[in-house]
PyMOL Python script that loads the backbone (N, CA, C, O; Angstrom):
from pymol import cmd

cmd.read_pdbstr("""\
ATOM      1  N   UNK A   1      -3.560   3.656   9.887  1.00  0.00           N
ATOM      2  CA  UNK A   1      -3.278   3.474   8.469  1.00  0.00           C
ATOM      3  C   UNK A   1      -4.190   4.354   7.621  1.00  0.00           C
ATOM      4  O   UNK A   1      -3.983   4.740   6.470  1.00  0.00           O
ATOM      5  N   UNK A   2      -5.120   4.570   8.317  1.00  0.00           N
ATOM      6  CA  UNK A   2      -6.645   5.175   7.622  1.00  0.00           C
ATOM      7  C   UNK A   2      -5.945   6.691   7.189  1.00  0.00           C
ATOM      8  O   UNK A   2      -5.863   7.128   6.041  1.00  0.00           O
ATOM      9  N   UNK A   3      -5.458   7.369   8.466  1.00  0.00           N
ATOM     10  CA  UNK A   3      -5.348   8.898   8.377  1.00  0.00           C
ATOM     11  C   UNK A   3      -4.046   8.853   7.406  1.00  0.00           C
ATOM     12  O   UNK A   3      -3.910   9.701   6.525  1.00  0.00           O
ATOM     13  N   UNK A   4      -3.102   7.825   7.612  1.00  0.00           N
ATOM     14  CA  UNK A   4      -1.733   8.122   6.606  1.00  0.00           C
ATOM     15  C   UNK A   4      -2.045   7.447   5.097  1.00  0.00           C
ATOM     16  O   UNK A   4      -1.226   7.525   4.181  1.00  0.00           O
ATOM     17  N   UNK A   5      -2.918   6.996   5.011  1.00  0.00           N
ATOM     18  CA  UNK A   5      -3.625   7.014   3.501  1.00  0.00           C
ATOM     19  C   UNK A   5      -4.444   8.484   3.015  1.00  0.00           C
ATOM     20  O   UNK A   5      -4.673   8.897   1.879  1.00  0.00           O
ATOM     21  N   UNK A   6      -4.725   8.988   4.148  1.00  0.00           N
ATOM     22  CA  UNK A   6      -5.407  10.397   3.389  1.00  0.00           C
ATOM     23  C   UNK A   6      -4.679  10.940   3.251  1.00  0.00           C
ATOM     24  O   UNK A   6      -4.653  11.305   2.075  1.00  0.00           O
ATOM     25  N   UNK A   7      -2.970  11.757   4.475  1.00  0.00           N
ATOM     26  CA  UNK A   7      -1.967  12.558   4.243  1.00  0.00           C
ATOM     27  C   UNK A   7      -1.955  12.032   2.975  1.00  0.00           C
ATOM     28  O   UNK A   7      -2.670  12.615   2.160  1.00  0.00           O
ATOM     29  N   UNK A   8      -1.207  10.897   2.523  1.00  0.00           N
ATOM     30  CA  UNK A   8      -0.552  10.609   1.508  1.00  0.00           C
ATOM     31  C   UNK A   8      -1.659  11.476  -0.310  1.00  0.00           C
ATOM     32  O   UNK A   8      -1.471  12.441  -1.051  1.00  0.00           O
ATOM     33  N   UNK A   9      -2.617  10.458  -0.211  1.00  0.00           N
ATOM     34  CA  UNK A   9      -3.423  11.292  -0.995  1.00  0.00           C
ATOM     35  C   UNK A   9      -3.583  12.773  -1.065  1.00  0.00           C
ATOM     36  O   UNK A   9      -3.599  13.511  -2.051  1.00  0.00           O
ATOM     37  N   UNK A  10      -3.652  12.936  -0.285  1.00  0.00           N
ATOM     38  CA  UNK A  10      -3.585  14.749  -0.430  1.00  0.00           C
ATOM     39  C   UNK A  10      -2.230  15.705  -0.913  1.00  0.00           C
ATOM     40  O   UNK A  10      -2.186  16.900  -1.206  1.00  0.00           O
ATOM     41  N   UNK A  11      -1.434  14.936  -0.881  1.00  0.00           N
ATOM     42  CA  UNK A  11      -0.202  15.162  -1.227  1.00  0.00           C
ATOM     43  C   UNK A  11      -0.579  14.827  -2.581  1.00  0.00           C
ATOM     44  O   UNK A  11      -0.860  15.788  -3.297  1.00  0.00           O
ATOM     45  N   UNK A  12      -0.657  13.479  -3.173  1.00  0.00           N
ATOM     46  CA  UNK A  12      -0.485  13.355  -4.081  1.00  0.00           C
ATOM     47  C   UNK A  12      -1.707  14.299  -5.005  1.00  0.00           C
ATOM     48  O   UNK A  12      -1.591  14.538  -6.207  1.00  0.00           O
ATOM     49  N   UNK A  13      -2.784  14.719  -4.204  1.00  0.00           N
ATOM     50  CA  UNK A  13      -3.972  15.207  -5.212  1.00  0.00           C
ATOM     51  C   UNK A  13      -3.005  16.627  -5.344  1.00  0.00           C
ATOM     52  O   UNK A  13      -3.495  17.056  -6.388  1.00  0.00           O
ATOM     53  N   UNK A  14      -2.201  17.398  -5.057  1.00  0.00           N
ATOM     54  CA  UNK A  14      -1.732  18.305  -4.611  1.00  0.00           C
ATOM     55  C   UNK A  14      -0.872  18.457  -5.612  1.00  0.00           C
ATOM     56  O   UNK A  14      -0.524  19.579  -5.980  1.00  0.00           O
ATOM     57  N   UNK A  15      -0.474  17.455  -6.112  1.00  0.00           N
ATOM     58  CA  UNK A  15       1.118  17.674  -7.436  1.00  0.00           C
ATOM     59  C   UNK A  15       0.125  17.509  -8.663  1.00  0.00           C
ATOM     60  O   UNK A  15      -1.004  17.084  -8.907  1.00  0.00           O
ATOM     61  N   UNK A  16       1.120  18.047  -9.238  1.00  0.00           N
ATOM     62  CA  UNK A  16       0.287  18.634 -11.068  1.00  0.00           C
ATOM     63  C   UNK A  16       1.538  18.310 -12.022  1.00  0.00           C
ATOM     64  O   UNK A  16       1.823  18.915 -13.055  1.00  0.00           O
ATOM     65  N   UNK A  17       2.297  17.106 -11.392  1.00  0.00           N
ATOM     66  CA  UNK A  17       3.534  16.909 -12.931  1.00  0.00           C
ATOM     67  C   UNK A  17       3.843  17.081 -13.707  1.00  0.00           C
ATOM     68  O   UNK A  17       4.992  17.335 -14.068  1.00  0.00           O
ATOM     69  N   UNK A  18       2.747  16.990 -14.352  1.00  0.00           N
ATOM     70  CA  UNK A  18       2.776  17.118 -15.980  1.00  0.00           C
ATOM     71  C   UNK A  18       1.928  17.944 -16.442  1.00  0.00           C
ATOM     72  O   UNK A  18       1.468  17.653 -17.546  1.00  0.00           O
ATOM     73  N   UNK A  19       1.496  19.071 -15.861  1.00  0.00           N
ATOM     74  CA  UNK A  19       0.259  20.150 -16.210  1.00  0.00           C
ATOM     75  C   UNK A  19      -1.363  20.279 -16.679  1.00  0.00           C
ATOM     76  O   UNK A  19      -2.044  21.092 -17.305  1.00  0.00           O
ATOM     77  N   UNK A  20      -1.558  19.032 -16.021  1.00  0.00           N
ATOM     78  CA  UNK A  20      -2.890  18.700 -16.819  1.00  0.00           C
ATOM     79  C   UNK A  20      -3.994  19.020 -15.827  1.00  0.00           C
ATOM     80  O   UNK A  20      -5.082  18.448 -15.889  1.00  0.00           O
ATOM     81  N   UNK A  21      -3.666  20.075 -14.773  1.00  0.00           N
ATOM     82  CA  UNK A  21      -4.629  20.324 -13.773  1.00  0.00           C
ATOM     83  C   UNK A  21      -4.449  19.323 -12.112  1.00  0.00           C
ATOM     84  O   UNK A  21      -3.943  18.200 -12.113  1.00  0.00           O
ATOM     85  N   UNK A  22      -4.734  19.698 -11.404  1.00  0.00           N
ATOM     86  CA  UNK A  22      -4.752  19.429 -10.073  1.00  0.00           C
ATOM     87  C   UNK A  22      -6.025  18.561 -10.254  1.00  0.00           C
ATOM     88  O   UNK A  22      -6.816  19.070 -11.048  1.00  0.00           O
ATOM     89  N   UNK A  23      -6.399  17.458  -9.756  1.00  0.00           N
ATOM     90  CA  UNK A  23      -7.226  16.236  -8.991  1.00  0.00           C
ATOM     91  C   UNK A  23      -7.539  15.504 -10.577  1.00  0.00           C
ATOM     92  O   UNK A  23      -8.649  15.169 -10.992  1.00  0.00           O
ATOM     93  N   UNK A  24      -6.105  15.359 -11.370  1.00  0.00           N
ATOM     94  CA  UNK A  24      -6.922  15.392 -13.049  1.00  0.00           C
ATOM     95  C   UNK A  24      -5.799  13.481 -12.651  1.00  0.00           C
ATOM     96  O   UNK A  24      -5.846  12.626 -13.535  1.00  0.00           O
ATOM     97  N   UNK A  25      -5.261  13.286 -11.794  1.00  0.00           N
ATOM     98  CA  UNK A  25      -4.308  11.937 -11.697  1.00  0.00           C
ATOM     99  C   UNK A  25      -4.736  10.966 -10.842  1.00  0.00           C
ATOM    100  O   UNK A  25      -3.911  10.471 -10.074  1.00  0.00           O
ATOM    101  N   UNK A  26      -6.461  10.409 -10.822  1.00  0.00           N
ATOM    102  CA  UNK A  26      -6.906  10.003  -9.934  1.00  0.00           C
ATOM    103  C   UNK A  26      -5.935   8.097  -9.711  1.00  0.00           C
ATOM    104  O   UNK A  26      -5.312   7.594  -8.776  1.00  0.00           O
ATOM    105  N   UNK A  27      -6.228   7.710 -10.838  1.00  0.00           N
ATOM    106  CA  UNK A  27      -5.756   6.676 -11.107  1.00  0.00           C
ATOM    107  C   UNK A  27      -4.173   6.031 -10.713  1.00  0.00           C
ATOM    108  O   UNK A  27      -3.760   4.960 -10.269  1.00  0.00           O
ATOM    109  N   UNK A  28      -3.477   7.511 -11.207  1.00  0.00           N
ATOM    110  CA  UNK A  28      -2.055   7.478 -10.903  1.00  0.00           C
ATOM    111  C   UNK A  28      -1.566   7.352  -9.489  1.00  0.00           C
ATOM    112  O   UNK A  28      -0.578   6.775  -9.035  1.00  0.00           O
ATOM    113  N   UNK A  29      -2.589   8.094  -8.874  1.00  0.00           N
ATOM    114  CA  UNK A  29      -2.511   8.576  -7.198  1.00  0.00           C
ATOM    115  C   UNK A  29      -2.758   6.966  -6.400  1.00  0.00           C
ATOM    116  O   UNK A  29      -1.877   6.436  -5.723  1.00  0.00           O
ATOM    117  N   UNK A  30      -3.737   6.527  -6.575  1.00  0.00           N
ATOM    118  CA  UNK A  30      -4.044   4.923  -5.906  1.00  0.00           C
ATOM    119  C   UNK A  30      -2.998   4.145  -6.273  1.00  0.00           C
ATOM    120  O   UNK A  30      -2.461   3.508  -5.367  1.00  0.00           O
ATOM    121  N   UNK A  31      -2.546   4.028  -7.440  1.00  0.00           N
ATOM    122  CA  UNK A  31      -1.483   3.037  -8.001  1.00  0.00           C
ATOM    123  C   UNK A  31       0.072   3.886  -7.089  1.00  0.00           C
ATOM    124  O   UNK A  31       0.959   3.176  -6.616  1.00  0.00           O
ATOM    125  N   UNK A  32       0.110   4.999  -7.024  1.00  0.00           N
ATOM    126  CA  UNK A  32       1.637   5.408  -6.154  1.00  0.00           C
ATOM    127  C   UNK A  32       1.045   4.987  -4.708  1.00  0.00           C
ATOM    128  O   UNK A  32       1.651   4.210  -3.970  1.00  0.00           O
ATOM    129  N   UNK A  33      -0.054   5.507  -4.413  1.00  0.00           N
ATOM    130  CA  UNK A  33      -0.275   5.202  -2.712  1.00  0.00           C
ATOM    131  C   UNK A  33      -0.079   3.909  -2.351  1.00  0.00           C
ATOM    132  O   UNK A  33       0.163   3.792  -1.150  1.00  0.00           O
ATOM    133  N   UNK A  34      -0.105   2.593  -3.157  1.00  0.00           N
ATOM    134  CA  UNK A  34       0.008   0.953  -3.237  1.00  0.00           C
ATOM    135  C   UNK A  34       1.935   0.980  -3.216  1.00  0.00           C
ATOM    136  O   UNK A  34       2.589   0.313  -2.414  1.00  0.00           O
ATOM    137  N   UNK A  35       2.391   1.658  -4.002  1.00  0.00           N
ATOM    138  CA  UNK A  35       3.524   1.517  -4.554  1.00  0.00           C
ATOM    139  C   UNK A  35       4.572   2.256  -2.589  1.00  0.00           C
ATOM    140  O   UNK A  35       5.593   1.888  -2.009  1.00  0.00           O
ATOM    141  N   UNK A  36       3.683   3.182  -2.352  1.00  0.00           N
ATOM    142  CA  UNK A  36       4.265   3.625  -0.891  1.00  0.00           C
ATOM    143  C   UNK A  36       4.313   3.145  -0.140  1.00  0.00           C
ATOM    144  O   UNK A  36       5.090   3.459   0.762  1.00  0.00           O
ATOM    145  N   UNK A  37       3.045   1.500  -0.029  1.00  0.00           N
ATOM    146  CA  UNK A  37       3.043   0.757   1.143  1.00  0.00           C
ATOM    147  C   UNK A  37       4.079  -0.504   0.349  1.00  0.00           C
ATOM    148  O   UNK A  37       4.180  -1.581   0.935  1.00  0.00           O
ATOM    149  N   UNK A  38       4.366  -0.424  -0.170  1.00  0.00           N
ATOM    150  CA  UNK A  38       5.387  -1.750  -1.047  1.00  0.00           C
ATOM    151  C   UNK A  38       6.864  -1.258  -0.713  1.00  0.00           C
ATOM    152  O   UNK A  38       7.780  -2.065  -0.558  1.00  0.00           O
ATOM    153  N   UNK A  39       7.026   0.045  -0.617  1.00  0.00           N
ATOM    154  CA  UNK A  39       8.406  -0.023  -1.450  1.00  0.00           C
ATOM    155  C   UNK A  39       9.035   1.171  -0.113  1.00  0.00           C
ATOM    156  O   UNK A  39       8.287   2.096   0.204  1.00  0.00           O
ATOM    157  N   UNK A  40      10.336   1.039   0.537  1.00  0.00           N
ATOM    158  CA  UNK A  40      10.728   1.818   1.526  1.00  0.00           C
ATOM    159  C   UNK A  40      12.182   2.275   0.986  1.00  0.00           C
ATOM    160  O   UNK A  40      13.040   2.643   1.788  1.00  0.00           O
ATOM    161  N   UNK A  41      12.396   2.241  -0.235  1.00  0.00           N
ATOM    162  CA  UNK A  41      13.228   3.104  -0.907  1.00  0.00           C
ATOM    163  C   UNK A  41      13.193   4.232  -1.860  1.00  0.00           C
ATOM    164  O   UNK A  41      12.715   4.262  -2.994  1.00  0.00           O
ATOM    165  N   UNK A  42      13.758   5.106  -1.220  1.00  0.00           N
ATOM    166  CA  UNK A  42      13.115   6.478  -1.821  1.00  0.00           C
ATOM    167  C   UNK A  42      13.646   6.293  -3.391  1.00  0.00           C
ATOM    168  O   UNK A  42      12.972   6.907  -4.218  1.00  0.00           O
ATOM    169  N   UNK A  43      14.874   5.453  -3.948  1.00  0.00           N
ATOM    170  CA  UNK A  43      14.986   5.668  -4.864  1.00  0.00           C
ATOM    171  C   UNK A  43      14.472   4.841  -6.155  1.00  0.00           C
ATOM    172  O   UNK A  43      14.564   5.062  -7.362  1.00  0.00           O
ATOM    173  N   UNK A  44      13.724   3.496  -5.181  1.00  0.00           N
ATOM    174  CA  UNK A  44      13.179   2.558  -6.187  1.00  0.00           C
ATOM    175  C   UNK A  44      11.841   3.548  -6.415  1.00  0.00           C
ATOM    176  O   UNK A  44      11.473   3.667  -7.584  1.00  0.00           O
ATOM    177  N   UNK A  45      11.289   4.074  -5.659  1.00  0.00           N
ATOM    178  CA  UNK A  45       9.967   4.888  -5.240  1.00  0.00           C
ATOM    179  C   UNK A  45       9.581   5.666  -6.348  1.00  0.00           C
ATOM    180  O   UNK A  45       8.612   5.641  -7.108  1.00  0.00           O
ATOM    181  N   UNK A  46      10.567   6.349  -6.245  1.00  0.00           N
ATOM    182  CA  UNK A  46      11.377   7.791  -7.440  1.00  0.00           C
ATOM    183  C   UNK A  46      10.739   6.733  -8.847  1.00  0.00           C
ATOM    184  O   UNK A  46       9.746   7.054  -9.498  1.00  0.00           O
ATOM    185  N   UNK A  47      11.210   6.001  -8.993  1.00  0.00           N
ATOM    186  CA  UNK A  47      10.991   5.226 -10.432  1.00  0.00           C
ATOM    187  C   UNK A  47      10.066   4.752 -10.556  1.00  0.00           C
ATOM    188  O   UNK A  47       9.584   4.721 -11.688  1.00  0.00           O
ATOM    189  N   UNK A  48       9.436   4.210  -9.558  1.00  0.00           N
ATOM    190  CA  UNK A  48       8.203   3.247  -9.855  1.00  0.00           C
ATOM    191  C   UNK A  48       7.172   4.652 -10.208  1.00  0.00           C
ATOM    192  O   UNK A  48       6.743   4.673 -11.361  1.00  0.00           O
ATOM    193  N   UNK A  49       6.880   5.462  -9.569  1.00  0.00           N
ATOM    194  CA  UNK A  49       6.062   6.715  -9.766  1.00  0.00           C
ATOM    195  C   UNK A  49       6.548   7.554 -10.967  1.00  0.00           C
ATOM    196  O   UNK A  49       5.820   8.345 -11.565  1.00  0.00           O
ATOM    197  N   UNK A  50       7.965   7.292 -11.296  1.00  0.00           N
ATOM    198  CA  UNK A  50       8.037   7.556 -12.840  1.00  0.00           C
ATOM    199  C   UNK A  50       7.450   6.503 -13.842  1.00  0.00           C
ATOM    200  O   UNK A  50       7.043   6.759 -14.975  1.00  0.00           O
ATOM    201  N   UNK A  51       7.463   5.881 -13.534  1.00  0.00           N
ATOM    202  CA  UNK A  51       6.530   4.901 -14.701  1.00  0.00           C
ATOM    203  C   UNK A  51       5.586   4.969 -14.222  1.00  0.00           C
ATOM    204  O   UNK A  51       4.750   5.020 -15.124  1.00  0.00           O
ATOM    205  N   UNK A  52       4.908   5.026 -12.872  1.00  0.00           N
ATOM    206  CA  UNK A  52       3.222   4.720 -13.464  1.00  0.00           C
ATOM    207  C   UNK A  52       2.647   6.269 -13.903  1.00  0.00           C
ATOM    208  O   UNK A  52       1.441   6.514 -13.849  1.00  0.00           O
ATOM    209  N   UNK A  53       3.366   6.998 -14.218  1.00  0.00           N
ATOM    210  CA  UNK A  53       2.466   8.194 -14.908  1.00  0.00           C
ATOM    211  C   UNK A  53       3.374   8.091 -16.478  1.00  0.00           C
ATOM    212  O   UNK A  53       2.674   8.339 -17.459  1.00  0.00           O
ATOM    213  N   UNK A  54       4.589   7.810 -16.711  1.00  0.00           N
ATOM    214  CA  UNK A  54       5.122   7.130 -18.047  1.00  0.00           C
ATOM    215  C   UNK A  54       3.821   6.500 -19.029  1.00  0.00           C
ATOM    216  O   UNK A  54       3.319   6.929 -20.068  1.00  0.00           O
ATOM    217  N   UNK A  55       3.396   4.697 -17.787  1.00  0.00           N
ATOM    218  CA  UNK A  55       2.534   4.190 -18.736  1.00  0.00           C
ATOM    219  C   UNK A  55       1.105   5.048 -18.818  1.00  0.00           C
ATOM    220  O   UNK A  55       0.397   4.663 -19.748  1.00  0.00           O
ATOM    221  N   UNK A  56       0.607   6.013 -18.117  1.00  0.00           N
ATOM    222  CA  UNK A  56      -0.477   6.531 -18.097  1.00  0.00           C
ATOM    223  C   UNK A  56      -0.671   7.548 -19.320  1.00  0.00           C
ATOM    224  O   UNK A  56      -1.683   7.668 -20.011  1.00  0.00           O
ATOM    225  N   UNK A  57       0.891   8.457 -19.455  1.00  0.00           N
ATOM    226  CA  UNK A  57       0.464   9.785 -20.404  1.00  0.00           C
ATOM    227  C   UNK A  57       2.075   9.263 -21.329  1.00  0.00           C
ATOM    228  O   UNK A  57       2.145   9.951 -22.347  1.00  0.00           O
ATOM    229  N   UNK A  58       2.884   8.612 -21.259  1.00  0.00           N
ATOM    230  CA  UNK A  58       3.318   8.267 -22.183  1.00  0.00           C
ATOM    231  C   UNK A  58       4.608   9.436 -22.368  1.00  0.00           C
ATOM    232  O   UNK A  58       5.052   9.951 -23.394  1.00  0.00           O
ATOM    233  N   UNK A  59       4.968   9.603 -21.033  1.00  0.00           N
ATOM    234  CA  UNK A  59       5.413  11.609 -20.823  1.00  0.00           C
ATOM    235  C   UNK A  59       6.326  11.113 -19.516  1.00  0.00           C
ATOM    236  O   UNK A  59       5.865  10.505 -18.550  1.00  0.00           O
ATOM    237  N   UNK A  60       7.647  11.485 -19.683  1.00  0.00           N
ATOM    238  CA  UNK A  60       8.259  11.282 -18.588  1.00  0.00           C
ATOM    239  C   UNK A  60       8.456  12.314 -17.372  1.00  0.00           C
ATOM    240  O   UNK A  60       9.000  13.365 -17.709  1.00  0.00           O
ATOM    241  N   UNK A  61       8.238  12.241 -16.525  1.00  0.00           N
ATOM    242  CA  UNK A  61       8.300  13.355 -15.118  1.00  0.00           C
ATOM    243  C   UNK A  61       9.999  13.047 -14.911  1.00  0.00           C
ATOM    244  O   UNK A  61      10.495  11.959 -14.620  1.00  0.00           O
ATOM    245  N   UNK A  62      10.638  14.190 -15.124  1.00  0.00           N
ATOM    246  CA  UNK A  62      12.357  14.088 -14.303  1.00  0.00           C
ATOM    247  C   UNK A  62      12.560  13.798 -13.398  1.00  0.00           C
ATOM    248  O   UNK A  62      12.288  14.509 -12.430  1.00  0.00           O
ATOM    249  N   UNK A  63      13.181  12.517 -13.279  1.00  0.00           N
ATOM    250  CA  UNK A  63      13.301  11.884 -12.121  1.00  0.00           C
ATOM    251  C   UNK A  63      13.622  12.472 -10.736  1.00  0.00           C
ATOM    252  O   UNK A  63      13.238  11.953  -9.688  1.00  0.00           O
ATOM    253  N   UNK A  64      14.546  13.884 -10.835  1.00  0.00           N
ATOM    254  CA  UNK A  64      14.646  14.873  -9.894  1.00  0.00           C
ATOM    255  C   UNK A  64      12.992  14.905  -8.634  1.00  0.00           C
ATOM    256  O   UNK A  64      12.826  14.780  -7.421  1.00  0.00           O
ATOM    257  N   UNK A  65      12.005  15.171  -9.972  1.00  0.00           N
ATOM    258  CA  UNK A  65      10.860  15.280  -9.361  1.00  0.00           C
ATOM    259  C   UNK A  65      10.305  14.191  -8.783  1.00  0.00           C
ATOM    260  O   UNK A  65       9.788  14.285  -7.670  1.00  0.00           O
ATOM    261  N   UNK A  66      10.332  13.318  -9.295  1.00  0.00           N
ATOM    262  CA  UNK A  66       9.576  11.483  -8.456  1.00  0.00           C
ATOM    263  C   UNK A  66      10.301  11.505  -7.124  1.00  0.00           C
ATOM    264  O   UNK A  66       9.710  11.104  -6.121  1.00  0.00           O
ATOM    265  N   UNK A  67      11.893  12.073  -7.041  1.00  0.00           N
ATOM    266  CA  UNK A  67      12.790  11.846  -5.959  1.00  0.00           C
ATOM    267  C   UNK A  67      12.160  12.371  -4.870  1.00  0.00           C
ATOM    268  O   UNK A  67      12.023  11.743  -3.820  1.00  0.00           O
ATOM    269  N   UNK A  68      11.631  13.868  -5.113  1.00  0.00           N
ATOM    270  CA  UNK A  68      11.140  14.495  -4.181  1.00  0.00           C
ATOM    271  C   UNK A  68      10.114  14.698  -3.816  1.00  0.00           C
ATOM    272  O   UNK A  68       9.752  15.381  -2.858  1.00  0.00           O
ATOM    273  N   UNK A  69       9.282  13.873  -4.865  1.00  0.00           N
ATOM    274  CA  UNK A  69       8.010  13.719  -4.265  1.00  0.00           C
ATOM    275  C   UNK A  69       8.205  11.850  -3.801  1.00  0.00           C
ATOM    276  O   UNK A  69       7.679  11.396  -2.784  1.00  0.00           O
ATOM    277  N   UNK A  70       8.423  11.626  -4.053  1.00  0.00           N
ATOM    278  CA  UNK A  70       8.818  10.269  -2.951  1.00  0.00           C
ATOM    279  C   UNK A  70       9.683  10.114  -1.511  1.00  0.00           C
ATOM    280  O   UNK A  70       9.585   9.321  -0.575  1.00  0.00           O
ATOM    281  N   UNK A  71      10.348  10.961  -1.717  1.00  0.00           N
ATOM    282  CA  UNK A  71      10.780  11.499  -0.183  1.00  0.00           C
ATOM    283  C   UNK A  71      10.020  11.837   0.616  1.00  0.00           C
ATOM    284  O   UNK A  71       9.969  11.342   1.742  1.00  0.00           O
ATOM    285  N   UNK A  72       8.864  13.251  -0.031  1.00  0.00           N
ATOM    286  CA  UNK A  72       7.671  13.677   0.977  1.00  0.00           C
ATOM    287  C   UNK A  72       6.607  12.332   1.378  1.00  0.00           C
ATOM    288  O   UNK A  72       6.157  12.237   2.520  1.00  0.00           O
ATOM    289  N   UNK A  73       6.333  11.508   0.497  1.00  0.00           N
ATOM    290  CA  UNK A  73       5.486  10.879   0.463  1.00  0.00           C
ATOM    291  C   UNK A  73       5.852   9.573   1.668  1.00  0.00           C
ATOM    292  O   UNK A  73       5.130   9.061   2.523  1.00  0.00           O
ATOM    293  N   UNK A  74       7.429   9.300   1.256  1.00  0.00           N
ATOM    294  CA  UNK A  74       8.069   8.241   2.557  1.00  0.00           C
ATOM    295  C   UNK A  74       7.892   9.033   3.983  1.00  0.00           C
ATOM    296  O   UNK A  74       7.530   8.361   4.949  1.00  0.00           O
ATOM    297  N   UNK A  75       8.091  10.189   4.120  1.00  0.00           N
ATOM    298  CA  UNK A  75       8.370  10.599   5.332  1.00  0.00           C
ATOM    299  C   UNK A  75       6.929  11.121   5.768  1.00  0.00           C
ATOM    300  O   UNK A  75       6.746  11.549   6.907  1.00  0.00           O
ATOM    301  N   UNK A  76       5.930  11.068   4.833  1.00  0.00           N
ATOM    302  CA  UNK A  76       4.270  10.660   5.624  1.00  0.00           C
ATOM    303  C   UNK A  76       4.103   9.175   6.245  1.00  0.00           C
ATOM    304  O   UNK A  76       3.435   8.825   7.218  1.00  0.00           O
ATOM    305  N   UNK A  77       4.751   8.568   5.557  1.00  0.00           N
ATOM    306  CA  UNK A  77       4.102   7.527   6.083  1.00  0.00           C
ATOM    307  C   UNK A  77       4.760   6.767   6.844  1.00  0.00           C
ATOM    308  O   UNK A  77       4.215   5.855   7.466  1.00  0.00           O
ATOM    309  N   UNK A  78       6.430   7.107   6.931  1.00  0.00           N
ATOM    310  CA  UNK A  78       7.451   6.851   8.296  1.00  0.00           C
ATOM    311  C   UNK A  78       7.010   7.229   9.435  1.00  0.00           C
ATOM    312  O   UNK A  78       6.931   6.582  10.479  1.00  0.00           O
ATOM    313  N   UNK A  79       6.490   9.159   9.037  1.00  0.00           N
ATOM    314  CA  UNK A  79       6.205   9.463  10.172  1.00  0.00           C
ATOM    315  C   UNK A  79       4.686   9.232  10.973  1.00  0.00           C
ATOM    316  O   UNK A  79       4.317   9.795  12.003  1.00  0.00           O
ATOM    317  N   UNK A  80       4.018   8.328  10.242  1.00  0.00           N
ATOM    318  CA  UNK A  80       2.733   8.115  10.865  1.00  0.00           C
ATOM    319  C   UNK A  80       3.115   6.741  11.459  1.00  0.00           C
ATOM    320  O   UNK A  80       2.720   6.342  12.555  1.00  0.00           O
ATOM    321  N   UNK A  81       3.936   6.053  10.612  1.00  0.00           N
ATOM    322  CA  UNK A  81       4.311   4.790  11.930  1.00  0.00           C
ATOM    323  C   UNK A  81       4.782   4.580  13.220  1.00  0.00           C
ATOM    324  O   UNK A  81       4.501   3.717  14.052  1.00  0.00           O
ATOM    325  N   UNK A  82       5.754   5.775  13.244  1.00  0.00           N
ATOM    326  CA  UNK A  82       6.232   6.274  14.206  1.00  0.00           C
ATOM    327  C   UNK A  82       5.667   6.490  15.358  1.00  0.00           C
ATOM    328  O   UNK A  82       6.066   6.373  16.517  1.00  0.00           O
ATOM    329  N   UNK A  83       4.174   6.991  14.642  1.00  0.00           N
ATOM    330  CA  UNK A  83       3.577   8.057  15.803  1.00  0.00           C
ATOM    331  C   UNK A  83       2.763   7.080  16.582  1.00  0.00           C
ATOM    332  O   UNK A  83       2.358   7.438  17.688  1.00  0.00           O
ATOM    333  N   UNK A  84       2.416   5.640  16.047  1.00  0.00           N
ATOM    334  CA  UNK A  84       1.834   4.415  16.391  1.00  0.00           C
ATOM    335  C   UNK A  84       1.649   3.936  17.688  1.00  0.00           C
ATOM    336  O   UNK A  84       1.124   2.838  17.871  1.00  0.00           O
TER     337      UNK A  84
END
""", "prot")
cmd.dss("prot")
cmd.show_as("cartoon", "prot")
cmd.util.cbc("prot")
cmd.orient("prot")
C-alpha cells in the first residue's frame, strides 16, 4: 500500500491543472489520494477531484481532464493490487 501511495502521489505532484506551478497542490493531492482509496469509479473519481480543487481555487478543471487523470491514477492503484 506504502509504494502505491507514493506512485499515486507522484503522479499527482506531477499535474499542474490549473497553472499555479508543479508541487504548489499539496493539500489537493492527500484529499484525491483518500478519494482513490474510496472510490473505484473512474467517473465518480473524475468529479470528486473536480471539486476538491473547485472548493480549493474556486476554478473548475474540465472534466475531460479529472477523467484522465483519474483513469491514470485508478490504474496505479489496480495495478499495484494486482501485483499483491
Amino acid at each position: 500500500m506504502e509504494n502505491t501511495n507514493i506512485k499515486l502521489m507522484l503522479k499527482l505532484q506531477s499535474w499542474d491543472p490549473l497553472g499555479y506551478g508543479i508541487g504548489f497542490y499539496e493539500t489537493e493531492n492527500i484529499d484525491v489520494l483518500q478519494a482513490v482509496h474510496e472510490l473505484n469509479d473512474r467517473s465518480v473519481l473524475a468529479k470528486r477531484i473536480q471539486s476538491i480543487y473547485d472548493n480549493s481555487f474556486e476554478e473548475l478543471i474540465p472534466l475531460s481532464e479529472c477523467d484522465i487523470m483519474a483513469q491514470e491514477l485508478l490504474q496505479i492503484a489496480n495495478t499495484e493490487i494486482c501485483d499483491l
